[in-house]
Backbone as JSON, one array per atom type, in Angstrom:
{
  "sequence": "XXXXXXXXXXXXXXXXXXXXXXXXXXXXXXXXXXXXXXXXXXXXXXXXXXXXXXXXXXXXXXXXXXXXXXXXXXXXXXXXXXXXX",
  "N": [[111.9, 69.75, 91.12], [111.93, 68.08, 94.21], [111.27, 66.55, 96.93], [112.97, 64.39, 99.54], [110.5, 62.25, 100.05], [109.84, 62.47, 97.47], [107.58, 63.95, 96.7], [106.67, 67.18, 95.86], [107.34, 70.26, 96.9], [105.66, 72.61, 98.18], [105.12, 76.25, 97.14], [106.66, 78.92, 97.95], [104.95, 80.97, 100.53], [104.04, 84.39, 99.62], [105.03, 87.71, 99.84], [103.89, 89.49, 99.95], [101.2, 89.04, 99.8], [98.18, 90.76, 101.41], [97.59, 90.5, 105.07], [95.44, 87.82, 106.46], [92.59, 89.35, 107.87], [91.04, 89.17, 111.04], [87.63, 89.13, 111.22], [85.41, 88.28, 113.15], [84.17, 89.79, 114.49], [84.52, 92.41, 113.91], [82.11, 95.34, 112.95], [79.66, 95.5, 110.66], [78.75, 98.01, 108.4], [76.48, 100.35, 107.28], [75.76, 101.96, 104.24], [74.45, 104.58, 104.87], [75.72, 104.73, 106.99], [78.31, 104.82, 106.37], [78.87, 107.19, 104.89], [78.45, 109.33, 106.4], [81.06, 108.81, 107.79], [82.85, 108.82, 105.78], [82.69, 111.3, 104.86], [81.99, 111.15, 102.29], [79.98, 111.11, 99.62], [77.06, 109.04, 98.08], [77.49, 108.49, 95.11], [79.89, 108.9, 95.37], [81.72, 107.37, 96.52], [80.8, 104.82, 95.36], [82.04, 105.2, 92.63], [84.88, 105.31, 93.52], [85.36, 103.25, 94.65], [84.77, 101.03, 92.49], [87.47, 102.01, 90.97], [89.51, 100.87, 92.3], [90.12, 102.07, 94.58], [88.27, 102.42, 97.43], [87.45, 100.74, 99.87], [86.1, 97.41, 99.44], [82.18, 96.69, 98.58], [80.7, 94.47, 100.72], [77.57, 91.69, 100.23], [75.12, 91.64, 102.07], [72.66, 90.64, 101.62], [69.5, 90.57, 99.09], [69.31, 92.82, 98.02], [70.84, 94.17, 99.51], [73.5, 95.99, 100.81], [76.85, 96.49, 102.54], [79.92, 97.18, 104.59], [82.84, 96.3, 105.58], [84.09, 97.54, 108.86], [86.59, 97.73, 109.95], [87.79, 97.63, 107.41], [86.88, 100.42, 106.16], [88.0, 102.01, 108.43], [90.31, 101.85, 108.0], [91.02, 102.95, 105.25], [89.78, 105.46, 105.67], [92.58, 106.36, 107.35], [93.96, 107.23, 105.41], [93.11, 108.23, 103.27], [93.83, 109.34, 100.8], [95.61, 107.63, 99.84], [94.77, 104.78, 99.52], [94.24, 102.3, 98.7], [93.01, 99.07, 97.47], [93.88, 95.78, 98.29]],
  "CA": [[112.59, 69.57, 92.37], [111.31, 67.33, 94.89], [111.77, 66.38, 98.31], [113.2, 62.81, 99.86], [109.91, 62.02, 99.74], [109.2, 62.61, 96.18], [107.21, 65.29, 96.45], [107.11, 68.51, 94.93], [107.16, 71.46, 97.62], [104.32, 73.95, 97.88], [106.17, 77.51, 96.68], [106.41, 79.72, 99.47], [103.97, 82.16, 100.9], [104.62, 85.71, 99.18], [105.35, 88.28, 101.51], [103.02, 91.2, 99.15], [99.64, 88.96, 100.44], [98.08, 90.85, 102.87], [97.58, 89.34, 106.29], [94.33, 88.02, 106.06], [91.65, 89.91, 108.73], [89.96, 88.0, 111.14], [86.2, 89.69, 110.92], [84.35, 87.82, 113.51], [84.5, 90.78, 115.95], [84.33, 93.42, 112.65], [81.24, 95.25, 112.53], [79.04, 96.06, 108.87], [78.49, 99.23, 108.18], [75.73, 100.65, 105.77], [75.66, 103.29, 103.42], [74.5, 105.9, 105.69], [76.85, 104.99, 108.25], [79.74, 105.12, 105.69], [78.92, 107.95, 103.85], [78.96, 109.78, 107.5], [82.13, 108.5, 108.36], [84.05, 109.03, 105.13], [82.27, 112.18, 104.14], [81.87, 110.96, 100.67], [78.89, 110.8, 98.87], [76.95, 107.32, 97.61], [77.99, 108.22, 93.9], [82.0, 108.73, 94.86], [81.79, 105.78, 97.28], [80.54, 104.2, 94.12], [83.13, 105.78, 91.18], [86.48, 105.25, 94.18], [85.21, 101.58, 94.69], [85.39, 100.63, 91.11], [88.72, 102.2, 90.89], [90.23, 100.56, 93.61], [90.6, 103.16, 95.65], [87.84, 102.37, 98.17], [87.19, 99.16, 100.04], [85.11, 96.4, 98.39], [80.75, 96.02, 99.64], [79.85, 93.09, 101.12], [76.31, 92.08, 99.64], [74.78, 90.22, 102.98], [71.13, 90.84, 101.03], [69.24, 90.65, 97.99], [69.48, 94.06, 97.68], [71.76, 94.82, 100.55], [75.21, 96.24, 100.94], [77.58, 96.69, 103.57], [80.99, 97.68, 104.49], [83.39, 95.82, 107.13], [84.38, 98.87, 109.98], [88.22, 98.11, 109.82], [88.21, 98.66, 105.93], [86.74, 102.02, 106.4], [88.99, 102.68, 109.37], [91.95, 101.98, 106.66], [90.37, 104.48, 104.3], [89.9, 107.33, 106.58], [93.44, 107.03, 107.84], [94.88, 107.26, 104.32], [92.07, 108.36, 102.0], [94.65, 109.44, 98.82], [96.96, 106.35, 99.51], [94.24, 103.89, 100.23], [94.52, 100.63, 97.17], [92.3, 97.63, 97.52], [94.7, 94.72, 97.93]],
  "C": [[111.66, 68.84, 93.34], [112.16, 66.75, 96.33], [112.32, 64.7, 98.39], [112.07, 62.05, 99.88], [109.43, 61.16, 98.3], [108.27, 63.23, 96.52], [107.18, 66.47, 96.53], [106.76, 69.66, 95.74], [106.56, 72.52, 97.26], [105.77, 75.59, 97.67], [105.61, 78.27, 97.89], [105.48, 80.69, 99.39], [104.48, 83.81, 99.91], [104.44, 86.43, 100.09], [104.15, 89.76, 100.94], [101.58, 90.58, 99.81], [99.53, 90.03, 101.52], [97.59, 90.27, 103.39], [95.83, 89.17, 106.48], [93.66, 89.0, 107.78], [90.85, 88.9, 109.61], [88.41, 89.08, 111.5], [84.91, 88.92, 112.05], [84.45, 89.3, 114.85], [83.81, 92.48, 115.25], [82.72, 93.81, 112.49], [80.69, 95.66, 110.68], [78.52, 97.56, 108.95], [77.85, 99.69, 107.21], [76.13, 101.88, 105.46], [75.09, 104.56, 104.11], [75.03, 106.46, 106.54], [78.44, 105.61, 107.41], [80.04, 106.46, 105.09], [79.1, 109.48, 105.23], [80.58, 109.95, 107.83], [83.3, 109.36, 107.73], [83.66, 110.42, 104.5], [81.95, 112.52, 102.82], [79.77, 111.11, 100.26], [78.54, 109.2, 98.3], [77.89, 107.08, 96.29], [79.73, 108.46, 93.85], [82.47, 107.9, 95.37], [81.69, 104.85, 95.88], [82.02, 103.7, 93.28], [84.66, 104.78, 92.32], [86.28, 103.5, 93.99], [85.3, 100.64, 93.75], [86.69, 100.88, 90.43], [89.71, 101.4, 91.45], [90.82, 101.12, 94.6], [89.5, 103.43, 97.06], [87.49, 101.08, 98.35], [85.59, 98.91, 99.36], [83.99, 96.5, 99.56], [81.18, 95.3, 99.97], [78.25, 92.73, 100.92], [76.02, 90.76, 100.94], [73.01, 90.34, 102.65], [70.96, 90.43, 100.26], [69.61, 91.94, 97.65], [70.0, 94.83, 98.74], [73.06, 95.61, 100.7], [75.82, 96.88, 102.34], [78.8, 96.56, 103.71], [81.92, 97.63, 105.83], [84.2, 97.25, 107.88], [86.08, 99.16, 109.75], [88.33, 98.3, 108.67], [88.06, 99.84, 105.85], [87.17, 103.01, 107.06], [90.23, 102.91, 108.43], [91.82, 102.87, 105.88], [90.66, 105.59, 104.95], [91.17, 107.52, 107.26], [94.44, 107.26, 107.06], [93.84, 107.49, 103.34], [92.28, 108.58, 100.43], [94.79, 108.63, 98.36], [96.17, 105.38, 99.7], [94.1, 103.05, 98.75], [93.97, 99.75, 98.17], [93.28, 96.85, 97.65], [94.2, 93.52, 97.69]]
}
């Protein structure tokens, strides 16, 4: 299918993306802050995060990690129901 053009129309947006985040405002949060927050431990922060059941690091190191504030806000206000998207 193709337009008057001739060319071939981008397929529409899906409506399941989520909306992206804008993060310049978002602070990082380490592992001592998080583990505070969400009352978890490093090793179930770990285990949930490989599941997809806790938001993804951010590696801003060599050997760093960190954890944007509004993902962890999303967590703690749904900690059962909380899926990576």
């Amino acid at each position: 299918m193709h337009d008057d053009n001739g060319h071939t129309p981008l397929p529409a947006a899906s409506h399941s993306q989520a909306p992206i985040k804008d993060r310049r405002k978002d602070r990082l949060l380490r592992m001592r802050a998080v583990t505070e927050r969400t009352g978890l431990s490093p090793s179930t922060i770990n285990r949930r995060e490989v599941s997809g059941s806790f938001p993804k690091r951010e590696y801003i190191g060599v050997r760093c990690v960190a954890w944007y504030e509004s993902d962890i806000d999303d967590f703690v206000a749904n900690p059962l129901g909380y899926r990576v998207r």
